[in-house]
N, C-alpha and C positions, 0 to 999 in steps of 0.2 A: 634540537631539530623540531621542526612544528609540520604539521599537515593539516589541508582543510577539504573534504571532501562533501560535497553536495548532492543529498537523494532526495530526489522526488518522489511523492504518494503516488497512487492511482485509482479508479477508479471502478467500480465494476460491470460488467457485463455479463457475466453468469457467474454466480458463486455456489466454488465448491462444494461447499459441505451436504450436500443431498447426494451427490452423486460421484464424488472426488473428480470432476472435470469440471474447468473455468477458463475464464477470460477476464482480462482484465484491462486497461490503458491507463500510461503516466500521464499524471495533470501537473499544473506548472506551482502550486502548492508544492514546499520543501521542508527537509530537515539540513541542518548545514552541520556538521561537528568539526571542529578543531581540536588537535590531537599533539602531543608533545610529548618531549620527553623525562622524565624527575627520576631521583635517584633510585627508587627503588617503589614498587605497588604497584598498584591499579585505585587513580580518583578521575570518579567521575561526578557530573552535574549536570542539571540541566536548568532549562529557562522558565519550564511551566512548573517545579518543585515535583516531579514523578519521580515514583520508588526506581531507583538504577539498577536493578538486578539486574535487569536485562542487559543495558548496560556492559558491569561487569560479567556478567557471562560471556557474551561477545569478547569483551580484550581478553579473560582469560583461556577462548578456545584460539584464539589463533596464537598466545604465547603456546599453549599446549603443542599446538601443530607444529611450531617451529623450536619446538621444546627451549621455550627461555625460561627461567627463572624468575618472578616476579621480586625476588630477593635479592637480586643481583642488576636487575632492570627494571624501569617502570614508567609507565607511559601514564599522562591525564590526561582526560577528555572535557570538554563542556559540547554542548551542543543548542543549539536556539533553530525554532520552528515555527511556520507560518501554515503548519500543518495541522489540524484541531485532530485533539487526540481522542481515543476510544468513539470515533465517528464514521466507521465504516472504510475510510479513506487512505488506509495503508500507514496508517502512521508508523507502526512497528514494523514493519519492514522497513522501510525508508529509514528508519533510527537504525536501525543491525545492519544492515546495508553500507552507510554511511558510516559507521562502528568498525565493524572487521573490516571493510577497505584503506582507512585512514593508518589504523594501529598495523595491516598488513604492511603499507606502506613504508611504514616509519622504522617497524624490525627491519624488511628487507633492504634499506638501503643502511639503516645502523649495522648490520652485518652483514652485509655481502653475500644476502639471499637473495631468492629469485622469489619475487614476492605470489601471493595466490592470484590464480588465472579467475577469470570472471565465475564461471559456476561454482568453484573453491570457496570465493567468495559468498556465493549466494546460497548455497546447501551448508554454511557455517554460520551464517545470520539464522536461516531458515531451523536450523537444529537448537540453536541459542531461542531461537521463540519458543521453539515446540518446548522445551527445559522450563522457560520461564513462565509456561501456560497464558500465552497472550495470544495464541492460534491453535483451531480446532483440527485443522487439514495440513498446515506447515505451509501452506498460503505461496506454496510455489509460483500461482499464475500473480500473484498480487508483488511476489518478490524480485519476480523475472520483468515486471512491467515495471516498477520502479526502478528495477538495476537497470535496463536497456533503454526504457523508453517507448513509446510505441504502443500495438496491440499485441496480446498476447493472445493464444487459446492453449492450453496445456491438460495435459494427465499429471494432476495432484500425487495420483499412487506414486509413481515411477516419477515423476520430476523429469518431464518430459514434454519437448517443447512439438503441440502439430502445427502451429501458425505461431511464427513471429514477422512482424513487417513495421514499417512507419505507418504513420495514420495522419490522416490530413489534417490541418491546423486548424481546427475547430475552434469558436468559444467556448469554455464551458461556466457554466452556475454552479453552484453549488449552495442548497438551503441547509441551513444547518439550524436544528431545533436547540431549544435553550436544557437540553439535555444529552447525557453520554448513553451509550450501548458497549459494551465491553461482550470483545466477538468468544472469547473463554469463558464467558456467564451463558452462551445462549441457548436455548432447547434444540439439540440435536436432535431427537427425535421427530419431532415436530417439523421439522426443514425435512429428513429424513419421507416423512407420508409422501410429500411430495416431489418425490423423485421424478416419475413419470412423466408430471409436466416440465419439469428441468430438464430434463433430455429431451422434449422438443425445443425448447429456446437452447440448448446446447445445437442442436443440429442448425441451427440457423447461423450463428456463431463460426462453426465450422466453414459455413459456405458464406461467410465472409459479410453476412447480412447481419452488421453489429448490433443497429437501431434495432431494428424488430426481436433480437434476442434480446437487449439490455431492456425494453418494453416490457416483454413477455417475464422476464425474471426478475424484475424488477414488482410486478404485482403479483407474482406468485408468493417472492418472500416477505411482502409487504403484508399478506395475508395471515401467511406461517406464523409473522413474528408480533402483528398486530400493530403494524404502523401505518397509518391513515396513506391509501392510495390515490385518492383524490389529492395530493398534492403533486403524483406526477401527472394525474390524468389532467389537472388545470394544467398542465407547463405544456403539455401537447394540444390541448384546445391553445392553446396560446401560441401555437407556430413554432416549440420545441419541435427538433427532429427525432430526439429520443430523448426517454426522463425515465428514471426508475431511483426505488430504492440503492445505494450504495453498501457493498458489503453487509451486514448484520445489523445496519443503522449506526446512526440514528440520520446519517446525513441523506441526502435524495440529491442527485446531479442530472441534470442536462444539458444535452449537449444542442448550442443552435449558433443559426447563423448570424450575419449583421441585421437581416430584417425583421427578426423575431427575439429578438436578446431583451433591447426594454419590454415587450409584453409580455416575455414570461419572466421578467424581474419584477416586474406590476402584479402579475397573479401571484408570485408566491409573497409577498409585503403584506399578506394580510392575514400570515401565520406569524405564532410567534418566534423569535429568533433570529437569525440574522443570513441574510444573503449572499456570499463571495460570487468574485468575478474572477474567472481566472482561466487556462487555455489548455491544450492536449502537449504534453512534454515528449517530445522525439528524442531530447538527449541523453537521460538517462542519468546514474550514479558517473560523477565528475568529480577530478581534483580541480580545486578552483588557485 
């Protein structure tokens, strides 16, 4: 039996980790995995050579939950991504996402279970990160907007959704420097000072004014974490409608229309690294 399910990253809009309250939206950037079934274990691989613990974490909490035996059963995975990893951009989620949905899959119709419902899903990815120390917060809003799609705003604490909807099909950029950020290395502390201004671009967020929170939070962390903010402030002199830092870096996204896209793919060509073109994802974690 084969499965192949397809998660998208996302983006950010306020990130958690100062206040445990976010927001986040899926971009059309993905991770795909195909998943099967071999005599007995857990093999997994991937496309960029990244350590799979995470990975096996993931198959072996949903064998745990449906208690199989990896002795007796056992599922591979590979996975390939168009995703840039340790960049802000949800990549681990959209990898455990795409992981315990596929291997749920594939138990529940190999035995005649009732496979995990979408948050089963995504508090089982979300718990397999927080294990594997590749998220500070368990990146609910980051997990929920790659599982669903869409915009998210959520409570991190509680895993708790206040705003989910679709979000209009946007272009989005995304700059990406010729360097990683890895969101489990970075100074909580530090994000932590600035709380207070996080909770204003959270309040804005709420009332559904994403631009001006993804703005606002976007130079606040840029600050925290010391990534040059003049790269979204060029992508908004340039007719972006909103540009900030992404997640914990290294990547910076903005979001614009047909008449500002070449100018602010002009302003940012003269950092180094490299540019993507890509769109706001409505659909969410799919079997393909």
């Amino acid at each position: 039996m084969r499965k192949i399910v397809r998660s998208p990253g996302s983006a950010t809009i306020i990130n958690a980790i100062a206040t445990g309250f976010g927001s986040a939206f899926g971009i059309g950037l993905d991770i795909e995995c195909e998943a099967k079934t071999i005599s007995e274990g857990i093999e997994c691989a991937n496309d960029v050579g990244a350590d799979t613990e995470l990975m096996e974490l993931c198959v072996q909490k949903v064998f745990n939950h449906f208690n199989i035996s990896n002795e007796d059963f056992g599922i591979g995975l590979k996975t390939k991504s168009t995703l840039p990893m340790a960049s802000g951009l949800s990549s681990s989620s959209a990898s455990s996402n795409a992981i315990v949905k596929a291997t749920s899959e594939i138990i529940s119709d190999e035995f005649n279970l009732k496979p995990l419902s979408d948050l089963e899903v995504i508090n089982m990815a979300i718990d397999a990160s927080i294990e594997a120390g590749v998220t500070i917060t368990g990146s609910f809003d980051d997990a929920t907007a790659s599982y669903f799609g869409g915009v998210v705003v959520t409570n991190n604490k509680v895993r708790e959704f206040i705003i989910k909807e679709k979000m209009e099909d946007y272009s989005i950029l995304v700059y990406m420097p010729n360097f990683h950020s890895k969101s489990g290395d970075s100074d909580v502390g530090r994000m932590k000072v600035l709380a207070p201004l996080v909770e204003t671009a959270f309040d804005f967020a709420c009332k559904k004014d994403y631009f001006k929170a993804l703005n606002l939070n976007g130079l606040i962390y840029s600050s925290a974490l010391g990534f040059n903010s003049a790269i979204s402030v060029d992508a908004l002199q340039a007719g972006a409608l909103a540009s900030g830092l992404s997640g914990t870096g290294s990547s910076f996204v903005a979001i614009v229309d047909d008449d500002s896209i070449g100018d602010v793919h002009e302003s940012w060509i003269k950092y180094d690294g490299n540019v993507i073109e890509t769109q706001v994802d409505n659909e969410g974690c799919s079997l393909l």
